[in-house]
Structure formats: structure tokens, C-alpha cells
C-alpha positions in Angstrom: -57.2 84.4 -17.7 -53.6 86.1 -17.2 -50.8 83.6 -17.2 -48.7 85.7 -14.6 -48.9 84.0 -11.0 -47.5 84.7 -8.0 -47.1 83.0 -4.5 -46.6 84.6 -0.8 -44.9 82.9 2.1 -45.2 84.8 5.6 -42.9 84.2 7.9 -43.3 84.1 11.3 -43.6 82.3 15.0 -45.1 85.1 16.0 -48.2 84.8 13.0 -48.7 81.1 13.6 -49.4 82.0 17.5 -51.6 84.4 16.9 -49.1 87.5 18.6 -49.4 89.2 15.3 -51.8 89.8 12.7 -50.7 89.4 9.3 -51.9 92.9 7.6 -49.2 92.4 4.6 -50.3 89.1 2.5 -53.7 91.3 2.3 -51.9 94.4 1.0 -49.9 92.8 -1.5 -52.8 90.5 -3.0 -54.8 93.8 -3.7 -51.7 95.4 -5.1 -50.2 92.5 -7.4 -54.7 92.3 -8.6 -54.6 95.6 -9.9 -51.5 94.7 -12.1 -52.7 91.5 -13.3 -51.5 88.9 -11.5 -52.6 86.2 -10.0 -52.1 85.1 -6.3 -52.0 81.4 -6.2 -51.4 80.8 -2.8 -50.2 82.2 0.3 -48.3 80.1 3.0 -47.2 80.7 6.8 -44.4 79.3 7.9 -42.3 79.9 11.4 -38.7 80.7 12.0 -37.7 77.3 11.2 -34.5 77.5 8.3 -35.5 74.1 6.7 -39.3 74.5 6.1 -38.6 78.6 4.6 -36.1 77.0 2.5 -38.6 73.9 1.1 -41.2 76.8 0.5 -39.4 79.4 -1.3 -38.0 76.0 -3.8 -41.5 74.8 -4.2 -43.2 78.1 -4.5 -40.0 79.6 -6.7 -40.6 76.5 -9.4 -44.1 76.9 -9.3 -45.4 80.6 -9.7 -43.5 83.8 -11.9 -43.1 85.9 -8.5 -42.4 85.2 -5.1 -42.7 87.2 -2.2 -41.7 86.5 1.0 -42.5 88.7 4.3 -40.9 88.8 8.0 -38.0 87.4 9.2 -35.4 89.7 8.1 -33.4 91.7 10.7 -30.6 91.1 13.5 -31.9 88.5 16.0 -32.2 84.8 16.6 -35.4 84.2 15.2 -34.5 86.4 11.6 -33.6 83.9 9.3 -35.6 84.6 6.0 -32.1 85.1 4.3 -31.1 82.1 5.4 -34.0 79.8 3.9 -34.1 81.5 0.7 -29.8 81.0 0.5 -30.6 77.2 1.4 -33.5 77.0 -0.6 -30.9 77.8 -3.7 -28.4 75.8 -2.7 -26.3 79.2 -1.5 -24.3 80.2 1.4 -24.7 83.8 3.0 -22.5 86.1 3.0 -22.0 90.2 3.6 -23.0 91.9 0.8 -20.5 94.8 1.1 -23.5 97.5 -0.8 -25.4 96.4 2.8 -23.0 96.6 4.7 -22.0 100.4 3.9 -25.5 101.4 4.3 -25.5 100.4 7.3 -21.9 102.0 8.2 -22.8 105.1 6.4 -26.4 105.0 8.6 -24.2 104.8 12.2 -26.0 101.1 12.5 -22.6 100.1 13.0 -19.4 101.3 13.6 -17.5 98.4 12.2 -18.3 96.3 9.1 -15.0 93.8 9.7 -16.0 91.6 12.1 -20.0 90.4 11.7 -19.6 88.3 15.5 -18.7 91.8 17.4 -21.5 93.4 15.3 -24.6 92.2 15.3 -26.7 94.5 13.1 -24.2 93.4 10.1 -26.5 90.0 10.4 -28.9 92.7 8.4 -26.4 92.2 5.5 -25.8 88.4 5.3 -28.1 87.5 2.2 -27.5 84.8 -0.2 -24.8 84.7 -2.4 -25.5 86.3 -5.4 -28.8 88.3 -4.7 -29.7 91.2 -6.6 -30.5 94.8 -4.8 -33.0 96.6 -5.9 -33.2 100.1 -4.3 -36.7 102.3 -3.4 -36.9 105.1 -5.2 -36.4 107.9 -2.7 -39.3 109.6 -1.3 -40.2 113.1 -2.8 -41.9 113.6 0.4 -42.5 112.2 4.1 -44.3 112.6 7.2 -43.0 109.6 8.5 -39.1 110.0 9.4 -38.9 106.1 9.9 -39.4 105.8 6.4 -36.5 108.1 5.0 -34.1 105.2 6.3 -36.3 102.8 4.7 -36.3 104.4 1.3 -32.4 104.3 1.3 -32.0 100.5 2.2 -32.9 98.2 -1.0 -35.0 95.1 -1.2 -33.2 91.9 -1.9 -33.9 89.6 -4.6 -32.7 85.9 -5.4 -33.6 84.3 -9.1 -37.8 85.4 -8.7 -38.1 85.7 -5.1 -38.5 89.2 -3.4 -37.5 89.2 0.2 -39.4 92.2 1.9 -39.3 93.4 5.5 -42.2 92.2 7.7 -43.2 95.2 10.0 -46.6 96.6 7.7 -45.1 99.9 7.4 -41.9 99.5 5.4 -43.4 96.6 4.1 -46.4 98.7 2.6 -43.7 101.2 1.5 -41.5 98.8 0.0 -44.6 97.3 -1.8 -45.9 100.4 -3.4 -42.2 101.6 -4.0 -41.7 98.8 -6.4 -45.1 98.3 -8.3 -43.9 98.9 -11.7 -41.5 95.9 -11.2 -44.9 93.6 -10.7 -46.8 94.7 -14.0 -48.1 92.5 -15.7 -45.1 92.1 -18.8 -48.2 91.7 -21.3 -49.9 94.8 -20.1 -53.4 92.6 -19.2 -55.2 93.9 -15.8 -58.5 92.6 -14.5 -61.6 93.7 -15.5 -64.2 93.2 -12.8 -67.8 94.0 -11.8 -69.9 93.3 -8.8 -73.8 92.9 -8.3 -75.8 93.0 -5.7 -78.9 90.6 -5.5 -82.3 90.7 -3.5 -82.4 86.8 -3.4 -81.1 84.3 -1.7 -77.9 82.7 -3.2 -80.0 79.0 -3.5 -82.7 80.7 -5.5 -80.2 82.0 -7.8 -77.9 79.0 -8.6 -79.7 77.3 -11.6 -79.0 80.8 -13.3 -75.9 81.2 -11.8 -74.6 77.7 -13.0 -75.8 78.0 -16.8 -73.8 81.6 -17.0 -70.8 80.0 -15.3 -70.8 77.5 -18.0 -71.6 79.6 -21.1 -68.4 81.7 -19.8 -65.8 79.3 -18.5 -62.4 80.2 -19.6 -63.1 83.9 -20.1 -65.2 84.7 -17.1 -64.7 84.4 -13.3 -67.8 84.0 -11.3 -67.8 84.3 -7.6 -71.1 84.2 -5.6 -71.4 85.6 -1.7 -74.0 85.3 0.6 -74.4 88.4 2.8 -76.0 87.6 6.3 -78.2 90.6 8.3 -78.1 92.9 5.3 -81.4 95.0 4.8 -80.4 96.4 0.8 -79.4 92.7 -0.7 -78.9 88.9 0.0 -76.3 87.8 -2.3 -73.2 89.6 -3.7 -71.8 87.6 -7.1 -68.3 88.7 -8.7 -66.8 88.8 -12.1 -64.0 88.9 -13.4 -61.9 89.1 -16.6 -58.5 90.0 -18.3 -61.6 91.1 -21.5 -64.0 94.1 -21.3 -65.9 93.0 -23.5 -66.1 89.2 -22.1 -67.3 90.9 -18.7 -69.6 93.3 -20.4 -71.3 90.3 -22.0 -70.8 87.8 -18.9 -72.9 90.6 -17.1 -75.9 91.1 -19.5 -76.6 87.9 -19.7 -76.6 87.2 -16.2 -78.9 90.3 -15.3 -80.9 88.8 -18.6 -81.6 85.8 -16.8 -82.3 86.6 -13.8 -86.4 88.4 -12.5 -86.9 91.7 -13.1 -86.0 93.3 -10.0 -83.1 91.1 -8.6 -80.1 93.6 -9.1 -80.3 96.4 -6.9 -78.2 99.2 -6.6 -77.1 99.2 -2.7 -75.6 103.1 -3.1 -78.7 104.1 -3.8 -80.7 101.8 -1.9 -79.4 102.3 1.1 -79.8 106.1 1.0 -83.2 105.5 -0.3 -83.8 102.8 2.8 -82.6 105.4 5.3 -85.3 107.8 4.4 -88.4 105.6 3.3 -87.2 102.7 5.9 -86.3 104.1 9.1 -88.3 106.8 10.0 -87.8 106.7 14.2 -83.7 107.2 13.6 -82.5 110.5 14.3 -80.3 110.5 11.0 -83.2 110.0 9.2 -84.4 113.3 9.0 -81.4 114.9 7.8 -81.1 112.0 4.9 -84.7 113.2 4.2 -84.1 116.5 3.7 -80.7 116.2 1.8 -82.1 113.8 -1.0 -85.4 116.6 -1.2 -82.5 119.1 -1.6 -80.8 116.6 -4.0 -83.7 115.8 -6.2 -84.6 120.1 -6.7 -81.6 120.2 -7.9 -81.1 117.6 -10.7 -84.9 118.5 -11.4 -83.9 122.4 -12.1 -80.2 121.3 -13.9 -79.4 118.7 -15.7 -76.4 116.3 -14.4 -74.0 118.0 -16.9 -75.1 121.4 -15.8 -73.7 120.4 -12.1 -70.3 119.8 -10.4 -69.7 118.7 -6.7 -67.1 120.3 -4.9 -64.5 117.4 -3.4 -61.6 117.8 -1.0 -61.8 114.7 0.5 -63.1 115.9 3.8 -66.1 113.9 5.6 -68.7 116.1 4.9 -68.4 116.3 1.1 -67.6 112.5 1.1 -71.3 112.4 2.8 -72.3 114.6 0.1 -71.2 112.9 -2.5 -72.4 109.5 -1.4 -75.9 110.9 -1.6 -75.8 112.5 -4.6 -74.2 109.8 -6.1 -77.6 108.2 -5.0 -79.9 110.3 -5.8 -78.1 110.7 -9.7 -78.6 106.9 -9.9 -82.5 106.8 -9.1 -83.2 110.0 -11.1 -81.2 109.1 -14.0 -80.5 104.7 -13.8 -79.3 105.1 -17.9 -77.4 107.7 -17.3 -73.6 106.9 -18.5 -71.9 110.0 -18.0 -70.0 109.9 -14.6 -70.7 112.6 -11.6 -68.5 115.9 -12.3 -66.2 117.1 -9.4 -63.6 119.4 -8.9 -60.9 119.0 -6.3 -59.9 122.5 -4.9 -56.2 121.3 -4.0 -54.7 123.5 -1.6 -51.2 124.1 -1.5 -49.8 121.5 0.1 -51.9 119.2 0.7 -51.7 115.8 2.9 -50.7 112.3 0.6 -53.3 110.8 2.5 -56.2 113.1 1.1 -54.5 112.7 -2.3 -55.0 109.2 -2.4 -58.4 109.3 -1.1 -59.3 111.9 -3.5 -58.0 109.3 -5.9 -59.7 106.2 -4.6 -63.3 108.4 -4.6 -62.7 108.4 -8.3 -62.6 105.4 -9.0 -65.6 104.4 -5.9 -68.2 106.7 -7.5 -66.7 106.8 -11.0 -66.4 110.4 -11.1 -65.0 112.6 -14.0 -63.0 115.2 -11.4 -60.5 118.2 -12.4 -58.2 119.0 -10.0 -57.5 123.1 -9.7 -55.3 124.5 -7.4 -56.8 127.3 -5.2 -57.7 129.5 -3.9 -61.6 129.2 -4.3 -62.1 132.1 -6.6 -59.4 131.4 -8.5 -60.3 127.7 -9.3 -64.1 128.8 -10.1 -62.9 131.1 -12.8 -60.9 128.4 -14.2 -63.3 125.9 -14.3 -66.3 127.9 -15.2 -64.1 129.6 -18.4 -63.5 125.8 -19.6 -67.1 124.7 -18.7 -69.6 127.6 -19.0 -72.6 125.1 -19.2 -71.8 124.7 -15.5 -74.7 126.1 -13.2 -74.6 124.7 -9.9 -72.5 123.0 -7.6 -73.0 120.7 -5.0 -71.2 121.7 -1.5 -71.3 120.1 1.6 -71.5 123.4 4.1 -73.0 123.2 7.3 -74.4 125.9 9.4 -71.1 125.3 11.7 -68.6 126.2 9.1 -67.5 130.4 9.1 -69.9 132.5 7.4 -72.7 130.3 6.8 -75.2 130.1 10.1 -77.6 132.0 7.2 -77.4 130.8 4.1 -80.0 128.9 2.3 -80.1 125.4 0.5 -79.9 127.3 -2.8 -77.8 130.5 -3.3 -76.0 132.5 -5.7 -72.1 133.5 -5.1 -71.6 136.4 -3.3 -71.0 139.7 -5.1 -67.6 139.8 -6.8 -66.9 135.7 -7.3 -67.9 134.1 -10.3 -71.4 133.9 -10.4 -73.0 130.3 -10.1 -75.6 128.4 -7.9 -74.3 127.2 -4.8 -76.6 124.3 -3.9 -75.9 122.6 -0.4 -77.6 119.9 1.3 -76.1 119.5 4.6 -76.6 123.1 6.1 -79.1 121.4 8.5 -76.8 118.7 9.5 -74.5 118.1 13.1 -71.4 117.0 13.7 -72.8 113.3 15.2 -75.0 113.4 12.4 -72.2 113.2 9.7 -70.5 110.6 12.0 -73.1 108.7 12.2 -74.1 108.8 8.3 -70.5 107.7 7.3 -70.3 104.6 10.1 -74.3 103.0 9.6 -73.7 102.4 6.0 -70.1 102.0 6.1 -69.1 105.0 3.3 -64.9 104.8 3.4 -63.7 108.4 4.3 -60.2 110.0 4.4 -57.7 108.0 7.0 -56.5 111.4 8.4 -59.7 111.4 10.7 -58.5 108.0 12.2 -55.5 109.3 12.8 -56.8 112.2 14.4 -55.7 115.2 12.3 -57.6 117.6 11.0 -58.7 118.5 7.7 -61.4 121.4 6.6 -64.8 119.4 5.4 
């Protein structure tokens, strides 16, 4: 597996106590996984000088990066710099680059005399640190940030020192990524499968495979309590396709026929053959019917769902993504989409749109609109196309009449406009996207809106 490591101390009374959650250690181990290293460990440690400055030495010796979070700012209790300077044997000291930014920000009004200006604290870092500045920000809804973007992150030898409030921290994170690659260009390769038995029944098998693949292959097995679609979750993982690829036939090999379920498409399935007295149930009947016409009158490549990111196509493509599965289980080819992208749209939706990609492995082309406009584009580079999947219902303008299957209007590019969820509500969509726990766009928790 990838020789890279990495260790994170959190810094904090305030973490220890329980005042605080620590959202950050969780954000970085997801980003430094998807650029192939490996998180060794991750420590928290209060505001205490002596024990940040034994931590960052031991951690510092032992892993390639260290990152630190919290503790950096202009009070008492802020004294990150300080461990990692005694941790190296250094002093601190103004680093005059700081200490400008901060003059040049109206943070202070005097950079002489750090006793009479408190906010200078902000600049004491070890002696001999490197800054590395954030890129600056092409866009940003978030004014708080555009001060963020121009003050750098501070490095000694291999530890980063990063800011501890989640937003800047995130920011600073992300900013930085390319710094955090990998050097031998390995990422990990993972898979996840989702069992109808109980994790005893399955640890003879489990065992042997774990064996067969040590060294190549990570195994991890999960027990999943009050779960209707499966009992055990188990995990692999590699820096090799092909190692996974292998690791995972041979598991599926061993176990019955029957153990691996798919819980996309089960759950869907569940919700209409399982729980008949729900309200939701109906409207998941009638969708996968809807669903199933239509991959029985086109084939999958003769159909393309329409994605903006919005929570009722996200509801539409979880279910079709179902049904695609249970019609077609060999199929390879990935779902086609098309993102209309409107003109300027929100970051938020543009990462979504990106993360749905990768959820539902979908082949999407992104067009920018307006509607007509992207149809003809995609229909003169894909002609074969004959239907596409829109999640309309009888709420949105215009369409209180239209039917499950109909053709463009008169004048657009002619093509089947096939859509499941006329007969849905509001609640109902709500309700589809919370029971089985489909991720949608963050924009809705942040109560802005977005067209579906």
C-alpha cells in the first residue's frame, strides 16, 4: 500500500471539553484519501505549549505530512505557533510578510511594537517558516473568505499549521490540495459491498480472502444494525485496479449465490414491493412502472437524463439508476446525463453535479443553455438519442397536462420527453430523498433556491 503517511494533531481546550465539535480532522482525512495518502493517526491536544510541541516532534519524525488545526490567532489560549517553534527547537518571531498583511488589511495600525498591538501576535511564527499563499479566489459568496484567500498558511520543515474555525480551514484545505498529491502519482482504488448476512456467517470466507490478498488488498468488514436492504457492509481497498478487481471476484466467488445485493436498487425495489401502507409508496410505484416502459421501448444508450442538480432530478436519477441496474445487472456502460448549466451557476450545484458523477457513475456532458440550444447540441453529436429522462412535476410552469411520455413541442428538437414524477408532491420528494438517505444539493440546507 502507498508509502506516503500523514498525521493530524487538533488543538484545542475547547475539543477536549466537548464545546466544540471537531468537523476538520474529518475533512482533511477524506481529502489527503483521495490523493493517496495515508492518515496514520490523529491526536487532540489542549492549549498546553509543552505537550503541542512533544506532538508536532513525534508526529513530524514519524509521518511525510503533518497537519495541525486550531490554536492560531491573537489570544491567551492561541499558542499553536508556539509548540511547533518549541517543538524545532526555534524562537518566534514577526515575520515582517505577516505582519504587512495585516497592516495593509487595517488589522493593525502599527507593526513596531507587538505588546501595544495585539493582533501582530497573528504574525509571531517560528523562526524560519515558510509561507505558502492560497491561490486567490476566482469567485466568492462568502466575503469572509476574500481575507482568507490573501493570508498564507505557515509551514515549518513538514508541518502545515492551518486555522481552526471549519470554514477557512476547509478553504485552506482545498486551496492547497495539489501540494498533498501523492509525489508517485498512486491514489486508492476502492470498492464496497453490501451483504444479506450477518458479519459471523461471513468470516471463514472473509478470513481466507484477507489472507490470499494481504499486502495488496485492504479488507474492512461493518456490521449494519436496523437495516432492511443488507446486514454487513465489507470494504476494499488498493493503490492496484487490478489487485481490487481480483480481491473482489473472488470474494463474491466464495460467498452463496445471493449474498451481494445492490442497496440502490434494492431499496427502491423494497419501497414498492415492501411497504405498500406508506404514502410514498405509490408514487415509487408508479415512477419505476414509468421507468421500466421506458428502458423496455429504448435501449440505455438511446436515453439521457436531464441533471441540474436540483432535488427532483436527483430523485430521478436515484431511481433510474435503479431501475437500469435490475433491467440491465451486466450492463457496463454508465447512465448518460447532460447538465444544462445556466449562466452562472452556484459553486455549490457545480460540485454536487460533480459528486453525482462519480455516486451514480454517470457519463454526463455539460452544455451551457438555454434548453433549446443545449438539445440541438447534444442531439447533432448523439442522434441515436431518443428519450430523455426529466424530473417535471405537475407544479412546475406549463406542465399541469402533460403526460408521462411526450414528444417536444413544435419548433424544439424533436425527442421523447419521458417523466416520472408528474404525479409526485412537494412532501413526497422530501420524503423520498430523507427515508433512504439519497445526498442532494447543500443549497436546500441552506435555504436558497434552486429550479428542480
Amino acid at each position: 500500500m502507498a508509502s506516503y503517511t500523514a498525521g493530524i494533531i487538533v488543538i484545542g481546550d475547547e475539543i477536549l471539553k466537548g464545546q466544540v465539535v471537531d468537523t476538520n480532522s474529518n475533512f482533511l482525512c477524506k481529502s489527503l484519501h483521495s490523493l493517496g495518502i495515508t492518515v496514520c493517526k490523529i491526536s487532540v491536544v489542549g492549549d498546553n505549549v509543552n505537550e503541542i510541541a512533544s506532538e508536532v516532534a513525534r508526529f513530524s519524525e514519524k509521518y511525510s505530512k503533518v497537519f495541525t488545526s486550531g490554536g492560531v490567532g491573537p489570544t491567551h489560549d492561541d499558542v499553536t505557533y508556539l509548540g511547533v517553534a518549541r517543538a524545532f527547537g526555534r524562537h518566534v518571531e514577526v515575520n515582517k510578510e505577516l505582519a504587512k498583511i495585516l497592516l495593509d488589511s487595517n488589522f493593525v495600525s502599527d507593526i513596531s511594537d507587538v505588546d501595544a498591538n495585539p493582533a501582530l501576535k497573528i504574525a509571531q511564527v517560528p523562526q524560519l517558516s515558510s509561507l505558502i499563499y492560497l491561490k486567490p479566489v476566482g469567485y466568492c459568496h462568502d466575503p469572509s473568505l476574500l481575507y482568507s484567500s490573501t493570508f498564507p498558511v505557515v509551514k515549518v520543515a513538514n508541518v502545515y499549521i492551518f486555522p481552526g474555525i471549519p470554514k477557512y480551514f476547509e478553504y485552506a484545505v482545498t486551496n492547497l490540495e495539489h501540494l498533498f498529491k501523492n509525489p508517485d502519482g498512486d491514489r486508492f482504488y476502492t470498492r464496497e459491498l453490501y451483504l444479506r448476512s450477518e458479519e459471523l456467517d461471513i468470516v471463514p470466507v472473509l478470513n481466507h480472502t484477507v489472507d490470499k490478498f494481504k499486502g495488496s488488498v485492504v479488507f474492512g468488514s461493518y456490521p449494519q444494525l436496523g437495516n432492511d436492504i443488507y446486514m454487513t457492509k465489507v470494504t476494499l481497498e488498493s493503490i492496484s485496479s487490478q489487485q481490487l478487481e481480483e480481491a473482489e471476484s473472488y470474494l463474491c466467488m466464495k460467498l452463496p449465490a445471493g449474498t451481494v445485493v445492490d442497496p440502490l436498487e434494492e431499496s427502491v425495489y423494497w419501497m414498492v414491493e415492501e411497504a405498500p401502507k406508506r404514502g410514498l409508496s405509490a408514487a415509487v410505484t408508479e415512477s419505476v412502472k414509468i421507468l421500466e416502459k421506458c428502458f423496455d421501448k429504448f435501449s440505455p444508450s438511446e436515453i439521457f437524463l436531464s441533471f441540474n442538480g436540483g432535488k427532483d432530478c436527483t430523485v430521478l436519477l436515484h431511481l433510474a439508476t435503479a431501475v437500469l441496474r435490475r433491467k440491465f445487472p451486466s450492463l457496463k456502460k454508465p447512465l448518460q446525463a447532460v447538465y444544462i448549466q445556466p449562466q452562472d451557476p452556484f459553486p455549490q450545484v457545480e460540485e454536487f453535479v460533480v459528486e453525482s458523477v462519480k455516486r451514480y457513475n454517470l457519463e454526463l456532458k455539460t452544455v451551457p443553455g438555454p434548453i433549446t440550444h443545449a438539445l440541438e447540441v447534444v442531439l447533432a453529436e448523439k442522434p441515436e438519442l431518443k428519450a430523455v429522462l426529466m424530473g417535471t412535476r405537475r407544479t412546475d410552469p406549463y406542465s399541469a397536462m402533460m403526460n408521462s411520455f411526450q414528444m417536444t413541442d413544435s419548433g424544439w428538437p424533436q425527442i421523447m420527453r419521458v417523466s416520472p414524477l408528474l404525479n409526485w408532491s412537494y412532501q413526497s420528494v422530501w420524503t423520498f430523498l430523507r427515508d433512504l438517505s439519497v445526498p442532494y444539493c447543500s443549497l436546500y440546507d441552506e435555504g436558497r433556491c434552486m429550479s428542480s
